[in-house]
N, C-alpha and C positions, 0 to 999 in steps of 0.2 A: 895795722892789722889787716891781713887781707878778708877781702869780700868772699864770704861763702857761695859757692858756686850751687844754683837754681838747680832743683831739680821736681819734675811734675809726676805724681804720681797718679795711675789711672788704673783704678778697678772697681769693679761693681761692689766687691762683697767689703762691708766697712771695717771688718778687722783686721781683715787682710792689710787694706788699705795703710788703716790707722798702724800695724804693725812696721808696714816698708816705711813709711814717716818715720816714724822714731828711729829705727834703727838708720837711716840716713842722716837726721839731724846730730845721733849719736857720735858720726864719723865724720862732723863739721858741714854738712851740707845744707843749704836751705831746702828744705820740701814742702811743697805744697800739694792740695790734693784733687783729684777730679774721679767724681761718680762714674762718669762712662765718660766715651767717643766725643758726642756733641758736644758734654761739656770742657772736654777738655779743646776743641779745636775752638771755643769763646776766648779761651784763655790763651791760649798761644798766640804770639806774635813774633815776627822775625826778630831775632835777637833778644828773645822775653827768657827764657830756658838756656841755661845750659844742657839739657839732657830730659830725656823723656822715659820712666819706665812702664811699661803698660800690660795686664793681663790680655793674655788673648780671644779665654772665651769670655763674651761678653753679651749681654740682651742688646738689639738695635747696632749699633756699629761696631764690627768686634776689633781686637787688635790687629789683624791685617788691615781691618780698612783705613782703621788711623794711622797706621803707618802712613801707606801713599801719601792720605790728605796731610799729614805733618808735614813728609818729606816735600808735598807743593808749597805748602804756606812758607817752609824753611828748610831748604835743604841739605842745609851743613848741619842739622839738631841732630845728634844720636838720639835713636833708639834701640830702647831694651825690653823685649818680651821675652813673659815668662807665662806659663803655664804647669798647669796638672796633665797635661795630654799631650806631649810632646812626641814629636817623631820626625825622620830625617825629610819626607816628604812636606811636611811644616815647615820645619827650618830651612829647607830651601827655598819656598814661597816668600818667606819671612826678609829673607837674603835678598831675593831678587826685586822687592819691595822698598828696599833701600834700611832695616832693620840691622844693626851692627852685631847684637850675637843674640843668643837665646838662651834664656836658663826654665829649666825643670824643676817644678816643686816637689819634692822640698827642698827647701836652698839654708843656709844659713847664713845670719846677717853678714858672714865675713864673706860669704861668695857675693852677695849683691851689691856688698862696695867694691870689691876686686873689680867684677863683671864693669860697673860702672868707672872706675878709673880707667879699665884700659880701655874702655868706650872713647872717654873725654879728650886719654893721650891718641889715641888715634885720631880721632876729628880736628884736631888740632894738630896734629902734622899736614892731616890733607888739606885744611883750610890755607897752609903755609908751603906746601908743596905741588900743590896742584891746583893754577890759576882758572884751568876750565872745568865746571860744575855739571857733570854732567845731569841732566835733567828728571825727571820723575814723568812718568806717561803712566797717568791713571788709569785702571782697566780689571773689569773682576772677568772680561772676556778672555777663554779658555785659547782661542785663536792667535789673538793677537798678544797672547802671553806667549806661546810658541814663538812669534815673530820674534819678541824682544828679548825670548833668550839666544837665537840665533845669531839675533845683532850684537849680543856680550860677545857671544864666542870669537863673531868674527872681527870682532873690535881690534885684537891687538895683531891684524894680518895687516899688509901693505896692498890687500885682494882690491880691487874696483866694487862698488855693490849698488845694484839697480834698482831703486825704490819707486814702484809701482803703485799708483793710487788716484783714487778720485780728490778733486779739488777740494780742500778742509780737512785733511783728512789727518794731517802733522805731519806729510814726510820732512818737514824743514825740521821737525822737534825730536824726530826719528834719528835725523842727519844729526842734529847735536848731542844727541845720546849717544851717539857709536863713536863721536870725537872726544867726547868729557871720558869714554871707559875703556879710551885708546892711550897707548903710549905716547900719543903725538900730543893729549891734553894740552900740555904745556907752549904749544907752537901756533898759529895764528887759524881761527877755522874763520876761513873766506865764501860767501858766496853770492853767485850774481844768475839773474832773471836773466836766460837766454831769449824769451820772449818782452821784456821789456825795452832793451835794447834794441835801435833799429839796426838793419844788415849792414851798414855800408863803417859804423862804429863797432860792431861787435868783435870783429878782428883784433882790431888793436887794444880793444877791453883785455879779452882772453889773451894775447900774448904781446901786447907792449910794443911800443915803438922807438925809433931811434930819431933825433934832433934831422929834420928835413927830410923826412918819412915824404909827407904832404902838405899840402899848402896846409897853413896854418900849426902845424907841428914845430915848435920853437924852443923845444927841449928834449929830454929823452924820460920817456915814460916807461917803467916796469907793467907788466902787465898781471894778471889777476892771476896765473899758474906762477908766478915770480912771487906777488906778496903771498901766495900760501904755504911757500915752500920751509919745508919743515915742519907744515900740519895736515889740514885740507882743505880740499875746493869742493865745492858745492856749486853741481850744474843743474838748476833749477830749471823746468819747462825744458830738457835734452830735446825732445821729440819736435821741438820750434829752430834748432839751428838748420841753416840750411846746408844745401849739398856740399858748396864748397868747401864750407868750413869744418862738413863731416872730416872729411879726407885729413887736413890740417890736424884735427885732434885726434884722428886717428895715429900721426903719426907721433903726435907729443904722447900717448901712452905708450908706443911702443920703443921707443925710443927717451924716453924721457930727458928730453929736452925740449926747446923752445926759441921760436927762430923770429925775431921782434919785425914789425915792418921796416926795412929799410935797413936789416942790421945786415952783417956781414960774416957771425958767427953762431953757431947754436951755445944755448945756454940751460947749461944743467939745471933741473929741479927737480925736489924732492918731495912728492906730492902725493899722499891718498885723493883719491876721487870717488867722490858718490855723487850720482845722476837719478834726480827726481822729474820724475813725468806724470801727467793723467791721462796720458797716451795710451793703448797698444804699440807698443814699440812693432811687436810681431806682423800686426797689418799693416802699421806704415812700413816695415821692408818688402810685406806682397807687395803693396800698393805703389813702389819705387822712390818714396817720399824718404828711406833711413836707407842709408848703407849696413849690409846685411854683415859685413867685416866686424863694422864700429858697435854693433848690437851686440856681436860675440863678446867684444871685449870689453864691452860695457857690463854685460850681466853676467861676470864671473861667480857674483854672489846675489842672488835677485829677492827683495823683501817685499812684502806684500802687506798693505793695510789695508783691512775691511771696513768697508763703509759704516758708520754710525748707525745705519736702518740696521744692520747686521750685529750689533752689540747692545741688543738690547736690555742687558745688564749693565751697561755702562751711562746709560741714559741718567737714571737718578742722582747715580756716585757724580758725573761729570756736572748736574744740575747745581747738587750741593755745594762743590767745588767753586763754579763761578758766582753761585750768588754771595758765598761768601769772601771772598774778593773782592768782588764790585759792591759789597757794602762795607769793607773798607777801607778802596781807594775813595769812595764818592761819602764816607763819615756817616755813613749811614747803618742804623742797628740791623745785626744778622739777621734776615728774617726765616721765620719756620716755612718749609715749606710742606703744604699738607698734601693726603691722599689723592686728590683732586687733582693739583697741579701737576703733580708726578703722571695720573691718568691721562690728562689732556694731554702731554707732551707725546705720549705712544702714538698719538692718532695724526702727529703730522711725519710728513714723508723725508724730513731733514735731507733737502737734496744740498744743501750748502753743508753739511757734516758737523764736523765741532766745530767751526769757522764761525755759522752759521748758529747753533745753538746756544755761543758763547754771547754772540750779540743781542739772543732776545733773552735769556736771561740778565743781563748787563742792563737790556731797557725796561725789565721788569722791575727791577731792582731799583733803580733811580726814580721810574713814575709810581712805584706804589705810595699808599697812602696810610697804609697800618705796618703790623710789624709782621706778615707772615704773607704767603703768595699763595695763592689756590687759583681754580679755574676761571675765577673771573679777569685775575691780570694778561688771560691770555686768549680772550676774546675777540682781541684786531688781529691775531694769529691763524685761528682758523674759522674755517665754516660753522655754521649754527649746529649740525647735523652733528656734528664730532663732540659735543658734549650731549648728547643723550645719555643718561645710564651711569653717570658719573658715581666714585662712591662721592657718601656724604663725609664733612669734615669736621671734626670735633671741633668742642665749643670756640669759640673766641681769645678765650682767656680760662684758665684756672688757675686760682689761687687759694690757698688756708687762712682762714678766717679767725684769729685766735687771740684772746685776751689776758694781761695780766690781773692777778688776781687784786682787790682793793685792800689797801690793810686797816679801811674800818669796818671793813666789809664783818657782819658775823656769818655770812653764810659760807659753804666751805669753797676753798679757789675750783675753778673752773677750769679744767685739765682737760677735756675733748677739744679735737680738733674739727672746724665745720669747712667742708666744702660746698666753696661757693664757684657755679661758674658764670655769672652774671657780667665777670669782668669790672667791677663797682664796689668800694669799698664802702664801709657803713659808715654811718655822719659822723664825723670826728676822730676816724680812723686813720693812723700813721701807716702807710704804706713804705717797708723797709728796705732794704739792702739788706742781707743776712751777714754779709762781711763786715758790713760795717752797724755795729752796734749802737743804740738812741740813747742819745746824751740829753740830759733836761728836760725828759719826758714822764708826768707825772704819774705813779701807780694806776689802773684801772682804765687805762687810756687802750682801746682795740687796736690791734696791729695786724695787718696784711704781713703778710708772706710768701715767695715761692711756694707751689705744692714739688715733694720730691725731696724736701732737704736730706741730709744725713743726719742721723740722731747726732754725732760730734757736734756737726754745724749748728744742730738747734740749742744744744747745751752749751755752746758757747756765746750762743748772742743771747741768749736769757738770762743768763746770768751775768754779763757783764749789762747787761740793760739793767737786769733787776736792781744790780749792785750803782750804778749811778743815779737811779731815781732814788733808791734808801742813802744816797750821799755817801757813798765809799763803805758805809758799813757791814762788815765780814757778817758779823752775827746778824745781824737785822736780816741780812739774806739769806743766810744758812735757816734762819726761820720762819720766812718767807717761802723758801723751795721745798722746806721740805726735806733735807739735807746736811750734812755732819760740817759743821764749819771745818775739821780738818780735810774736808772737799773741796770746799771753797776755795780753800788756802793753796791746796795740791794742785787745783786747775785753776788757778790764777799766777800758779809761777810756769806753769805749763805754756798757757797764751802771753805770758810778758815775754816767755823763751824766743817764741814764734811772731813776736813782732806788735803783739797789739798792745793800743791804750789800755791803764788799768786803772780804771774810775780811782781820786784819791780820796781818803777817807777826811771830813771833814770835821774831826778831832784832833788830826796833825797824827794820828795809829794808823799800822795793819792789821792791829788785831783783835782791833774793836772785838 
């Protein structure tokens, strides 16, 4: 029998929610579900989903922004948004997010499995047809969304394109977005640090040699225009080569071929070029430092990223991003990040960019000591002065404080729920998993909780709790809750559906 293929459901509103469940399990699918954004980006992991379907308006992270952060955490996951407020300038955003289609409510169950089949057949030819992925660059900036629609457009030209930028800033992840949503996907994307190589190697880097070129030359090397041919090259740091070897690559764009040292014939390639610099290209040709030719021909198509100080909307989303990541590459629990630490980060000058950001969230992440980051992890960061004025950040911890009821108990059960935010359970209190339901837990015993649950959520670990402390018994719990044993009975064939343990009855019955 095959494996039902995963699928995550993500909406705020629980009937909604609890509705796209059923009707996907209905159509052989596993579903499982998440209240919003955050929770669902806990639960994802690469290759954990088959498919994601998620509403878009949402309180705190809506469906665009879980789109992006899925497509970083997993880029080959489909997604499917749906909404009550659809419109073509939506679904375009939706699109260029990396989102596979969009359905408008009202739908019926048969459009939302159609929608998601032809989601799955499609991800899975591109997973089988197209070796390069082209990447996700997180961004709710208005700017740099313009950039990265330019760079689709010009994705499937054979044009040169001049990527312009401060150091950190991703043109290398810019460059691999315009190869992963170019025709060339398929063909090798090559690229080498014109500045890291010294001059007197760089030649025969970029165009290869022939056996007795130079001393020491004792075979015949391809050179870096040779292995990218049939995808691209990537000339990192352009504005560091020097004069000579301006001229030399000027003449392999025009010409497209390539003359090895020591060869005897020119040799075809077939090459897109994109040239990254944090240069002014434009002053170093006042300056006589670029030939003013090789600048033309370079910046046929010129993209431009704005510095991180300039995206100040991107600050928290790209926050969120690494620290979830680096908590876990490094095994370490997601931690919240509060008001605070969001504030404190506006006040430094990120002159190293994302490059830069990535790293001090990464070492926040690994030296904290609780499970969430606020302005105190970032106090070797900056001056004393830059935290004046901070907001304040909620408690510690919240959690619901809630008891089952005793069954010699005469007084009547105890159905309020108490918030505590002390972060401290009472003396003899079980602190739960809400997934996973207390097995050999005596009646009248206080239990911790998540605050937030969904009523589903809460009805199903109380009752299968209830039902394993009364020893499998249907009835004993049907009158214990409160409730019609043909409930009991309904929402226990419900969760055996969905996968979970069902306390056995210890009369050898179901239907005690």
């Amino acid at each position: 029998m095959a494996t039902p293929l995963r699928v995550l459901v993500v909406d705020d509103d629980p009937g909604m929610r609890d509705g796209m469940a059923m009707s996907l399990k209905r159509s052989g699918f596993f579903a499982e579900q998440a209240r919003g954004g955050e929770e669902a980006l806990r639960m994802v992991r690469p290759g954990a989903y088959d498919a994601v379907v998620t509403d878009l308006r949402m309180p705190g992270m809506d469906g665009l922004q879980l789109t992006a952060r899925l497509k970083a955490v997993d880029p080959g996951l489909p997604v499917l948004l749906i909404t009550a407020f659809g419109s073509l300038e939506t679904a375009r955003e939706a699109m260029r997010l990396g989102a596979f289609d969009f359905l408008s409510k009202p739908f019926s169950p048969e459009e939302l499995t159609l929608a998601l089949n032809k989601a799955l057949k499609s991800e899975g030819h591109l997973k089988a047809e197209e070796p390069a992925q082209a990447p996700v660059i997180l961004t709710q900036d208005p700017v740099l969304g313009e950039t990265l629609a330019l760079a689709r457009r010009a994705a499937d030209s054979r044009a040169t394109i001049l990527i312009q930028a401060e150091s950190g800033t991703g043109k290398e992840l810019l460059a691999k977005l315009i190869h992963g949503s170019s025709p060339r996907r398929s063909g090798p994307f090559v690229a080498i640090n014109c500045a890291a190589i010294p001059e007197n190697l760089l030649e025969s880097e970029l165009f290869g040699y022939e056996k007795g070129a130079f001393t020491g030359a004792t075979g015949t090397k391809a050179g870096r225009f040779e292995q990218a041919d049939g995808g691209t090259l990537v000339l990192d740091e352009v504005g560091e080569l020097p004069l000579g070897l301006q001229g030399k690559l000027l003449r392999v764009l025009q010409e497209r071929t390539v003359d090895r040292l020591g060869g005897t014939r020119p040799i075809p390639v077939d090459v897109r070029l994109i040239a990254l610099t944090n240069r002014d290209l434009q002053a170093e040709v006042k300056a006589g430092r670029f030939r003013e030719d090789l600048y033309y021909r370079l910046n046929v198509i010129p993209l431009d990223l704005p510095p991180l100080r300039d995206r100040p909307g991107d600050l928290n989303l790209l926050a969120s991003h690494f620290a979830e990541r680096y908590a876990r590459e490094n095994e370490r629990p997601v931690p919240e990040l509060v008001p605070s630490f969001f504030a404190a980060l506006t006040r430094h000058p990120w002159a190293g960019n994302i490059r830069e950001l990535e790293n001090v969230i990464q070492r926040c992440v690994v030296l904290s000591q609780g499970r969430r980051l606020s302005q105190q992890d970032l106090r070797w960061l900056l001056p004393a002065e830059a935290f004046e004025d901070l907001p304040d950040d909620p408690p510690e911890s919240l959690v619901i404080e809630a008891w089952t009821p005793a069954a010699s108990s005469a007084a009547p059960p105890r159905r309020e729920a108490v918030a505590a935010a002390t972060g401290t359970a009472p003396a003899g209190a079980v602190v739960a998993d809400p997934q996973k339901p207390l097995v050999g837990v005596p009646m009248g015993t206080p239990v911790v909780l998540p605050l937030g649950l969904s009523l589903p959520e809460l009805e199903r670990f109380w009752l299968l709790s209830t039902l394993s402390a009364l020893k499998g018994n249907r009835t004993h719990a049907a009158e214990q809750l409160d409730i019609a044993l043909r409930t009991v009975r309904n929402k226990i064939n419900e969760y055996k559906a969905d996968g979970y343990a069902i306390p056995a009855s210890q009369r050898g019955r179901d239907d005690d």
